[in-house]
N, C-alpha and C positions, 0 to 999 in steps of 0.2 A: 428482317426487313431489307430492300435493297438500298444499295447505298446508290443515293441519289447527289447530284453536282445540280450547279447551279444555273449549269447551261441547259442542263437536263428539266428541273424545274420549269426554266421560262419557258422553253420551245414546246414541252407538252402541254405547258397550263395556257399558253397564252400567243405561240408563236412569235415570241419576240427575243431579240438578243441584244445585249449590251454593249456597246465598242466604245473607247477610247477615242478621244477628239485628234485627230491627224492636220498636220500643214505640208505632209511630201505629196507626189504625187507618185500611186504605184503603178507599176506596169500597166496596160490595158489588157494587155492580152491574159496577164494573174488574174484577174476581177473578172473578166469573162470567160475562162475558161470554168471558173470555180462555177459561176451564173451556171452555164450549161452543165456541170457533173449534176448540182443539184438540181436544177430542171431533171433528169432523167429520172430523179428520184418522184418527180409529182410535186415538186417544191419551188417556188419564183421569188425574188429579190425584191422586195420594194424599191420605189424609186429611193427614199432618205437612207435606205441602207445601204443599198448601190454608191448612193452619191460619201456617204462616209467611208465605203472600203478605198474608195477612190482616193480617199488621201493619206493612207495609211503605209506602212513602210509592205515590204512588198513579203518580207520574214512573217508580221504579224497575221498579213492576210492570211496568207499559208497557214501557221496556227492556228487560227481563228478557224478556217477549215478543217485542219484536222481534228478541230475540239469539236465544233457540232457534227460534219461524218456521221459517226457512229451513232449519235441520238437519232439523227433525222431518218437512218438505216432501220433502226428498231422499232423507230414510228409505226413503220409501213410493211415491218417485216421483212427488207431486204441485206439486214446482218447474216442471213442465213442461206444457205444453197439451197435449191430445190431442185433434186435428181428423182422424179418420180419413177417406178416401175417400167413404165413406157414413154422412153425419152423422146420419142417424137408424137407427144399425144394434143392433138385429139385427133390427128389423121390416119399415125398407125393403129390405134384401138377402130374406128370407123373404116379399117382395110383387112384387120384382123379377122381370121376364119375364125371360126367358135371352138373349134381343135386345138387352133394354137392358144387361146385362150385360157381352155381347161387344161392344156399340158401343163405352161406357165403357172399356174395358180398350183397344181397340184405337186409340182415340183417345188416350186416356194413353200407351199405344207407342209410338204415333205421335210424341208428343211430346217423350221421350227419346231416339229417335234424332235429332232435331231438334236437339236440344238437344247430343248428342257431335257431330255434324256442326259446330255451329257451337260448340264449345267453353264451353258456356256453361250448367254445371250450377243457373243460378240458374232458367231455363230451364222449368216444371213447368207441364203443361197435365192440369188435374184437371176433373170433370163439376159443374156448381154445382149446389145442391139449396140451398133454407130448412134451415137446423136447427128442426126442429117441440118445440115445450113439450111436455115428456115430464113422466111422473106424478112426484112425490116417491117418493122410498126410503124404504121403509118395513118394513125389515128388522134385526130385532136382531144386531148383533155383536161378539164380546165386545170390550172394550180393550185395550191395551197399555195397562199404568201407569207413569209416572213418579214416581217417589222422592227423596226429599228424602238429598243425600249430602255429606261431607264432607271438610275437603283430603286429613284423612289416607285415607279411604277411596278417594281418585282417585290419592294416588300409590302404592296397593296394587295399582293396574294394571299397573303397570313391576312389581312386586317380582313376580306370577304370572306376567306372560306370561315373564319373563327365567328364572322355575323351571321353565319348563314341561317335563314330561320328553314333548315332542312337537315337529314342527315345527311353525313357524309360518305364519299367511297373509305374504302381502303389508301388508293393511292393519295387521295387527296389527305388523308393521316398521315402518309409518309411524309408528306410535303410540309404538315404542321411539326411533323417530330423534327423533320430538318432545320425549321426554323429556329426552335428551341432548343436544339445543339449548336446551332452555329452563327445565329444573331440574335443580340441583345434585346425583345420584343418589347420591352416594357411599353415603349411610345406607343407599340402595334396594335397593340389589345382594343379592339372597339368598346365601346361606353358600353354596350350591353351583348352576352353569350347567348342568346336565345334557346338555343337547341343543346337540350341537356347533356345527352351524350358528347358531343366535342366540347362542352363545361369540363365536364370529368375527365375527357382524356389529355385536356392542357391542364387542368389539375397534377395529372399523373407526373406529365411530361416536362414540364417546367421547371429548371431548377432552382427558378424560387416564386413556388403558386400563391404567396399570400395575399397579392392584390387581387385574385378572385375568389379568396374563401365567404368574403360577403353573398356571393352568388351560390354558395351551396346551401343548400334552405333545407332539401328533404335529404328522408334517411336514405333512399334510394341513390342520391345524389352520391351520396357517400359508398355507398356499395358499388358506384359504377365507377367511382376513383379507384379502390379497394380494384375490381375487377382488371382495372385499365394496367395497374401496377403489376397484376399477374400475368401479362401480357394476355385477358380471355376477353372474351365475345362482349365489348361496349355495351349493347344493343339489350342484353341480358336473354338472347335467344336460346342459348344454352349455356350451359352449369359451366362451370370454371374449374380448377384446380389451385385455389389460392397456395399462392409461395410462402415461405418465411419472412414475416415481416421484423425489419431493426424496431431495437425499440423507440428510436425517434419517430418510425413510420408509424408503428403500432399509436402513438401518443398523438401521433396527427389524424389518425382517423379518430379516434375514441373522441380527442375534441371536437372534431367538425360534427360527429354522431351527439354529440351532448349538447351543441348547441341550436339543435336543429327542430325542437321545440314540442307541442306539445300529442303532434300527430305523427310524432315518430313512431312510436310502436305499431300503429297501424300501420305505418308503412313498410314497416320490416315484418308484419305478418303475410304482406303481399310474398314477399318471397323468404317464407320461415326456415327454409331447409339451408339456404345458401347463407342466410343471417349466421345458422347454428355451427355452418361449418368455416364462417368467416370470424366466430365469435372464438373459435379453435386457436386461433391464430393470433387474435388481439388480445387474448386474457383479461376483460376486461374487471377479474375480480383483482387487480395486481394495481388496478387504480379506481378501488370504488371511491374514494374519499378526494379522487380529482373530478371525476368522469360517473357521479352518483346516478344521475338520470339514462347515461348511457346504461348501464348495471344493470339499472332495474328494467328495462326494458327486453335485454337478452335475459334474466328472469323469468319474464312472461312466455318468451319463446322456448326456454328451457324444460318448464314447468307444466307447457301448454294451460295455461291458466285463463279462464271463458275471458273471450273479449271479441264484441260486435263491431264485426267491420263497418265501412262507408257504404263499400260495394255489395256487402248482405243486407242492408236495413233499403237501398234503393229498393234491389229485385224485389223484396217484399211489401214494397210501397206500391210498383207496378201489377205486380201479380193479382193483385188486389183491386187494380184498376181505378184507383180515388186519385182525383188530381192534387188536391191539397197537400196530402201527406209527401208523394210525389215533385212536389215543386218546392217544401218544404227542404226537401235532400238535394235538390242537381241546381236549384238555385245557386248553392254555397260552392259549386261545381263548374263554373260557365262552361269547361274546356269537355268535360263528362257529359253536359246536358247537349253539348255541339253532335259528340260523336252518338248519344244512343236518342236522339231526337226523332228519327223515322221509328225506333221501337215503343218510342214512349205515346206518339201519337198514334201507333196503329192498337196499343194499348187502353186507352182509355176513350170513353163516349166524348168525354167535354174536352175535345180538341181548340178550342179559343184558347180554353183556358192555360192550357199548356204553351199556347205559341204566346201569349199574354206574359205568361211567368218567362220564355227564355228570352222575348226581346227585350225584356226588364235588365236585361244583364249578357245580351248580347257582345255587349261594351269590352266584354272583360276576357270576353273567344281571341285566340290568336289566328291571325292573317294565315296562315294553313290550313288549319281547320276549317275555319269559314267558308274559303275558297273552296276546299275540297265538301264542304254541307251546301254551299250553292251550285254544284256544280251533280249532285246528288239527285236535289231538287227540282233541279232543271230539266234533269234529264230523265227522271224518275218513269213518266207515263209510258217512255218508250224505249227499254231497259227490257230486253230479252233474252239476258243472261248476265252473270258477275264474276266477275273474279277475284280472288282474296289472295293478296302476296302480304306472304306470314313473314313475321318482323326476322332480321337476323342476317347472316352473311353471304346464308346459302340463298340463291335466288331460285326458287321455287315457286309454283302456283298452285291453287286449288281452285278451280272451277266447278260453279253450280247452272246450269239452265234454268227458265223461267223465270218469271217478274213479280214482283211483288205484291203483297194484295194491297188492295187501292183503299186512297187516305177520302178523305171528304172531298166533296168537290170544289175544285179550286185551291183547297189546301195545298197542295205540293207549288202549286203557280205564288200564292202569299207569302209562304216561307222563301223561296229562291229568291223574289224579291226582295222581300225586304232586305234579305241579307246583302247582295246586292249594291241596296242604297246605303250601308253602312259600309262597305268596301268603299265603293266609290266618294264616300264622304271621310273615308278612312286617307283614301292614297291621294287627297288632294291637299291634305294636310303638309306633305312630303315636299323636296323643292320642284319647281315651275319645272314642265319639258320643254314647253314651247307649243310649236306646229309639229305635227306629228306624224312620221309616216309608219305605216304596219305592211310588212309583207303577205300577200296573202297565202303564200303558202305556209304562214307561222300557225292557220288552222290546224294543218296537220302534225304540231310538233304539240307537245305536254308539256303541262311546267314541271319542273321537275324537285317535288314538294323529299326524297326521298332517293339519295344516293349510296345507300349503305350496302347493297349486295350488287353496286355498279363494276361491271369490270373496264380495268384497265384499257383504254382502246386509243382509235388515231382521233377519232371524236367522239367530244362528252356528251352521249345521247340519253334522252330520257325513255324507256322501254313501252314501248306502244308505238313511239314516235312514226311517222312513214315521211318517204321520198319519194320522188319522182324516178323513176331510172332514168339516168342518162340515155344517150342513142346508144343504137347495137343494137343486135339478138342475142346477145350469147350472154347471162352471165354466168362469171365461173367462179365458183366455191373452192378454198383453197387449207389447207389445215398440215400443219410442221410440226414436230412432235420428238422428245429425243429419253431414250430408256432411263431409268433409276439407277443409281451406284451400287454395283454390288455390295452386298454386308446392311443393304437400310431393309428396314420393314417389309418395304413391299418388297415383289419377283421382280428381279431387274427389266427382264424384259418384259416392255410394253409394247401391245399392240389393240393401236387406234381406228379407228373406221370412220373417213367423210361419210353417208349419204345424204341421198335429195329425198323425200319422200314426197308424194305428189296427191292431190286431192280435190275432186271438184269442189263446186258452190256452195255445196251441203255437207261437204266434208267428211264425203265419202271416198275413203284408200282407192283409188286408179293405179298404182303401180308406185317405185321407188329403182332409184340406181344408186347400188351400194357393191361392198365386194363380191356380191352372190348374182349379181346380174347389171356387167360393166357397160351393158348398151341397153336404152331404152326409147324406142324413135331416134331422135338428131340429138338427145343429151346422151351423157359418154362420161366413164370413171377411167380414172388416170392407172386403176390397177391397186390392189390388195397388200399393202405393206406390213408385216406381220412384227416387225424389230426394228428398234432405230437406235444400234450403238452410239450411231455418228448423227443420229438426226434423219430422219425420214419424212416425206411430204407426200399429201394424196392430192386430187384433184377432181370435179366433176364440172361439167361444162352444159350449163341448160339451155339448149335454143326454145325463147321462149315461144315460137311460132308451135313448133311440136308440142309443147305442152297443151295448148290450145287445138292442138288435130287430135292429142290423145282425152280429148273431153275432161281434160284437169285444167285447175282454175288457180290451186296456191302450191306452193313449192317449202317445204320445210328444211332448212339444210340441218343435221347436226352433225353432232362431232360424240362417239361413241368409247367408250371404255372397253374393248371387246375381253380383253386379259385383268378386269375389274377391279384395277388400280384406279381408286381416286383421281381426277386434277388435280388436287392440290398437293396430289405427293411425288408429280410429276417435275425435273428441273427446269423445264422449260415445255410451253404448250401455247401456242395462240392460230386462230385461224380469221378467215375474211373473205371479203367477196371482190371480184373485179367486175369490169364490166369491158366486152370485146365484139366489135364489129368483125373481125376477120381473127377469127380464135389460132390459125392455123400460122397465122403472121407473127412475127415480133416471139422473145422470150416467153415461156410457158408462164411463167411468172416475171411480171411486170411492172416495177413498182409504183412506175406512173399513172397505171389503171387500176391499181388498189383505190376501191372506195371505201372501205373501210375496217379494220386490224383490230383485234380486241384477243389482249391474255386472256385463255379459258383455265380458271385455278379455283373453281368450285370446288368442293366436299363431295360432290354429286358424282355419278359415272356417266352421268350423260347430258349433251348442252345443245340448246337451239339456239345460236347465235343471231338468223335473220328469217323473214319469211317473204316469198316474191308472190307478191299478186301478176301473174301473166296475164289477164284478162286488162285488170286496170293499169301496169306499168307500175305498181308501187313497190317500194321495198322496206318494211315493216322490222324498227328495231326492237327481240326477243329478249333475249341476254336470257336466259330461263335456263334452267336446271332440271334434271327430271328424275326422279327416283326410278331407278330400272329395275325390270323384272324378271326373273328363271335368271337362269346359268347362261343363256341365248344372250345376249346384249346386242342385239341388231334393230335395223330397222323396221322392219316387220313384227317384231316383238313388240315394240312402244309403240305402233301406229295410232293404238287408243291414247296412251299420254300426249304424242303429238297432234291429236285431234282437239284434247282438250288444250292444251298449248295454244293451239292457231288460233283457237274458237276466241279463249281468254285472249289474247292482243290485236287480233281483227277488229272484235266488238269491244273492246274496252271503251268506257267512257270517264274521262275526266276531264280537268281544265285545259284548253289548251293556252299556249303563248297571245295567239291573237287576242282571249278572252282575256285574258291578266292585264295586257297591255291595253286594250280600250279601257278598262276600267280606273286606268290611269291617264289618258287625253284626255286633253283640252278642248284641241283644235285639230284635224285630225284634214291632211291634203292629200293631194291627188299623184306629188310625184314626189320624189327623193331629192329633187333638186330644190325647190323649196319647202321643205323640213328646219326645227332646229333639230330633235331626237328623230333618229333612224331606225327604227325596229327589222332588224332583216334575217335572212334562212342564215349568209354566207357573210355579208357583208354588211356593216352600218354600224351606227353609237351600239349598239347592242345585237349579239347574235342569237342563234337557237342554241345555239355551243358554250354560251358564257355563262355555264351554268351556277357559278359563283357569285358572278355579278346579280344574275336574275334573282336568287336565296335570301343574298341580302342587302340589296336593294330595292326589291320592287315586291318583294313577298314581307317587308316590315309591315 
C-alpha cells in the first residue's frame, strides 16, 4: 500500500487543509506568489484560507507549500514530465509527410527489438526534433478550490467512509488503514458498520477490533476478516492465499466462527473450498473443546456430508412456480426476496401474491437495495439492454441486448411505487434539510451504491456518470507510463498504447487513431512510444467537429497493454483527458486543463477510462477494464469489447443523484440563494464528488 500523509488525505478526500492560527502578518507578495504557482496547477485559494496564510510567519507559509506541492502535482498528474515522440504535437504530426512518419516509427521498431534481443529495456531509439516556443495559454478554466478545514473535520473521513452503506475503493481503504495506524479511532467508529466488507476489514486493521466483534454475525463475516488479514480480495471475487496465522489470530477467528450461530454451516458451504483451505490454517481440531460448534461445522465441509442449502430449497420453490412454498423461503430473506423479485414474479402466475408477501417485509430491505429495485422497476418497460459489473476489484463488464419479458400489467409501475413510498417515508425519518435546492445537472450523475473496483482519480466519479464538456473542440487524451524493475516477474520493458476509437449512433467502428494510424481527419496521436526507462507519455487530440464530418458519434479512449503486462504490475500508470480551445497553444500538457486523472492499476491489460459523445458534448465516466484478445492488443482488436463497453455506460440505467435527493425534500426552491441544503454538480452542502458523505448519509 502507499504511504499516505495527512496532507495527502485531506486534499484528495476533501480539498481541504489544516493551518495553525497566526497573529504576524506575512509578506504579500509570499501568499500571492504561492496563489498564482498553484493557480497554474488548476487549483484556487479560498478566501478563509487566503485570509489565514495571511497571518502566518512567512518560513511556515513556504512549508506549508512545499508540503502540499507535491500532492496537489499528483493530483492532476503534473509530478511528471511529458516528452512525447513529437515534441511540437499536434502541429508537427498535422505537417508531417506520411514518409517521415513511417521512417520514424520504423526506426523506433527497429530499436526495441534491438533492445529485447540484447535484453536491455534501458535501450530507446526515438527521432530528435528542437521543441519549438509555442504561444502562451490563453484559455479560461474554471478552479478547483481548496478550503480551509479542521482536525475534527479530517477525522470525520474515518467516521463516513466506515458508515458507508456502499463498498469501498481501494484508496478509500488506504485512508481507513491510515487512520488505524496512526489515530486512536475508538470515538470514530459510527454506531453502526453497514456494509460488510469495510466490517471486516476494520476488523482486520484495527489494533484492537473488540468493539466491533458484536457486529460480526455470519460465518462469512469471519472469512472476510480471515481474507482482509491475508492481505486478499475483501469482496470475495477471488480465492486468496491465506497466510500463517499466530495462534492468538487463529483463536480469534475460531471464536467469532463459534459464535455466529446457528446458520453457520450454511454459510460456509457457500464458499466450501476456501472454508477447507482456511480451516488449513486455523486447525480447528487443536480447540474442539473451546470452539465445539466451529468443529463440527468444518466437519460437514470436510466430510461433504448432505445438507440443503437456503439458496437450493428457493430455486426449487420457484421452479415449481407455487407462491406459497416460495414466500415461505424469501420471506425469511427481505434482502434476497429485493434482489431476485423481478425473477420471482416473472416466475409464477399469482403475481399479487408475491408483491403481497414482499411488501409484508419490505421493512426489513436496506436503503441500497431498495433504491437500486426502484430504480429497476422504474425503469423496466424501457430497458433495451443490461449490463452486469461482476463483484470484485477488477472493473469489468458483461453486457446483454434486449429487454426483458414483460410482468403483468401495471405490475412493474406498483412495485417502483410502492417502494418508493417506503424510501420516502424512510429518509424523512432522518434530520430536517430544510428548503432545498437540487442541481439539475445532478440527473446525470449516479449514486454511487458501489466503490470497490473505483480507481484512484482527481475526482470521485460514479461510472456511467456524464458531463457537460466544457468549451473548445479539441479534447485531448493523455496517458504516462514508466517500465518494470529489471529481475520482477514481468519483462521490464513495457509498451503502452493511447487510442481513440470512434463509432457512430449504432455503434458501428468508423475508424480509430492509435500507433498504426497517427492522423485521422483533424484528430492526431502524439506518436508510438514503445519503452519508458524514464517514463514515457502518448497523446491524441480529438476535434470534435471532424468526428461529426467523419459520420461517428462516440469516441472511446483506452489505454492498451501492447507488451501484455498487467497494470497492476506496472510502477506507476495513470492517464486523463483535457479539454483545449487552441491545442497548438500553451504546454502540450496542462495541468490546468486536466479534467480529470485516474491511476490505471487493474489486473486487466486493457482500460477505457472515458467515452465523448461529440454529437451531444457529453463525456461519459467508464473506468472499465476489458479482457483482451490474440497476441494483437490494439484497438482494432477489441472494437467488439469496446462496442460492448460504450453500449453498457451509454445506456446504463440506475439511480441517479437528482432521484435520491428529491426523495429526501421537503421543500424543494427555485434558486441556491434561498436553500437551507444545496445539492450541487461542483459546489453546495453536498457535491456529485462527496461520495462519502452521500454512502452514509443519505443512502442510511
Amino acid at each position: 500500500m502507499t504511504t499516505l500523509t495527512q496532507i495527502e488525505i485531506y486534499l484528495t478526500k476533501s480539498l481541504k487543509v489544516i493551518l495553525p492560527e497566526g497573529q504576524v502578518k506575512a509578506a504579500p507578495t509570499v501568499v500571492s506568489t504561492v496563489a498564482r504557482n498553484l493557480q497554474s496547477l488548476g487549483f484556487g485559494l479560498s478566501a478563509p484560507l487566503l485570509e489565514r496564510l495571511s497571518v502566518l510567519l512567512e518560513e511556515t507559509v513556504i512549508e506549508w507549500y512545499d508540503e502540499v506541492l507535491p500532492v496537489l502535482k499528483k493530483m492532476v498528474g503534473a509530478h511528471r514530465s511529458f516528452d512525447p515522440m513529437y515534441p511540437n504535437f499536434p502541429k508537427q504530426v498535422m505537417e508531417a509527410s506520411d514518409a517521415e512518419l513511417f521512417f520514424n516509427a520504423m526506426t523506433h521498431y527497429y530499436g526495441f527489438v534491438l533492445s529485447d534481443l540484447l535484453d536491455n529495456p534501458n535501450l530507446v531509439v526515438l527521432p530528435h526534433y528542437e521543441k519549438e516556443a509555442r504561444p502562451l495559454l490563453e484559455e479560461f478554466h474554471e478552479l478547483r478550490w481548496i478550503d480551509l478545514g479542521s482536525e475534527e473535520d479530517f477525522d470525520s473521513i474515518f467516521t463516513k467512509l466506515a458508515a458507508s452503506n456502499g463498498s469501498l475503493s481501494e484508496s478509500d481503504k488506504e485512508i481507513l488503514s491510515w487512520f488505524a495506524t496512526n489515530r486512536d479511532v475508538t470515538n470514530l467508529i459510527p454506531e453502526a458498520i453497514p456494509q460488510k466488507e469495510t466490517l471486516a476489514f476494520l476488523v482486520a486493521k484495527l489494533p484492537d477490533p473488540e468493539c466491533l466483534l458484536s457486529a460480526v454475525k455470519t460465518a462469512t463475516d469471519v472469512l472476510r476478516v480471515a481474507v482482509t488479514m491475508s492481505e486478499g480480495d475483501v469482496s470475495l471475487a477471488e480465492p486468496t492465499k491465506f497466510r500463517n496465522f499466530s495462534k492468538r489470530e487463529r483463536r480469534f477467528l475460531l471464536h467469532c466462527l463459534n459464535e455466529t450461530g446457528s446458520s453457520r454451516t450454511e454459510d460456509m458451504l457457500r464458499w466450501k473450498s476456501r472454508w477447507i483451505r482456511l480451516g488449513e490454517r486455523l486447525h480447528p481440531g487443536d480447540y474442539k473443546k473451546r470452539f465445539p460448534e466451529a468443529l463440527k461445522s468444518f466437519d460437514v465441509l470436510r466430510n461433504s456430508e448432505p445438507y440443503k442449502t437456503f439458496n437450493g430449497k428457493v430455486e426449487a420453490a420457484i421452479s415449481k412456480g407455487n407462491a406459497e412454498p416460495t414466500l415461505a423461503l424469501l420471506t425469511q430473506r427481505p434482502g434476497d426476496f429485493a434482489r431476485r423479485l423481478d425473477h420471482v414474479l416473472r416466475s409464477h402466475a399469482n403475481q399479487e401474491a408475491i408483491l403481497e408477501g414482499f411488501f409484508s417485509v419490505i421493512q426489513k430491505v436496506s436503503t441500497p437495495v431498495l433504491l437500486q429495485a426502484w430504480s429497476h422497476f422504474h425503469n423496466r418497460d424501457s430497458i433495451e439492454s443490461r449490463a452486469f459489473f461482476p463483484k470484485g476489484n477488477a472493473a469489468k463488464v458483461q453486457f446483454k441486448a434486449g429487454s426483458l419479458s414483460p410482468l403483468g400489467d401495471g405490475i412493474a409501475e406498483k412495485v417502483s411505487r410502492g417502494i418508493r413510498d417506503v424510501l420516502v417515508q424512510r429518509f424523512s425519518n432522518l434530520s430536517s434539510l430544510g428548503k432545498v435546492f437540487i442541481d439539475e445537472r445532478l440527473k446525470n450523475q449516479f449514486v454511487p451504491f458501489s466503490q470497490r473496483s473505483a480507481s484512484r482519480s482527481l475526482r470521485a466519479i460514479t461510472r456511467g456518470s456524464k458531463f457537460d464538456l466544457p468549451d473548445g473542440d479539441t479534447v485531448r487524451f493523455f496517458c504516462w507510463w514508466k517500465n518494470i524493475a529489471q529481475g520482477d516477474e514481468w519483462h521490464a520493458r513495457v509498451d503502452l498504447d493511447l487510442s481513440a476509437s470512434l463509432f457512430d449512433s449504432a455503434w458501428e467502428l468508423k475508424g480509430d487513431i492509435s500507433y498504426y494510424n497517427l492522423r485521422e481527419g483533424q484528430c492526431y496521436h502524439s506518436g508510438d512510444i514503445t519503452s519508458a526507462p524514464q517514463g514515457a507519455c502518448e497523446f491524441i487530440d480529438i476535434n470534435l467537429s471532424s468526428v461529426l464530418e467523419m459520420k461517428a458519434r462516440y469516441v472511446v479512449m483506452s489505454v492498451l497493454s501492447y507488451s501484455h503486462q498487467p497494470f497492476i504490475a506496472l510502477p506507476e500508470c495513470f492517464g486523463g483527458w483535457m479539454m483545449r480551445k487552441k491545442p497548438n497553444s500553451g504546454e502540450i500538457f496542462e495541468p490546468k486543463t486536466v479534467q480529470d486523472k485516474m491511476d490505471i492499476t487493474a489486473v486487466s491489460r486493457a482500460c477505457v477510462p472515458i467515452i465523448i459523445d461529440a454529437q451531444e458534448r457529453k463525456a461519459y465516466w467508464a473506468d472499465l477494464g476489458l479482457k483482451s484478445i490474440g497476441q494483437i492488443n490494439n484497438a482494432l482488436q477489441n472494437s467488439v469489447g469496446f462496442t460492448h463497453i460504450g453500449r453498457s455506460i451509454v445506456e446504463l440505467q440506475k439511480p441517479t443523484l437528482w432521484e435520491l435527493f428529491q426523495m429526501h425534500l421537503e421543500g424543494l426552491v427555485e434558486s441556491p440563494e434561498e436553500a437551507d441544503t444545496i445539492f450541487g454538480l461542483h459546489e453546495g452542502t453536498v457535491t456529485a464528488f462527496d461520495t462519502s458523505v452521500i454512502m452514509s448519509e443519505y443512502l442510511a
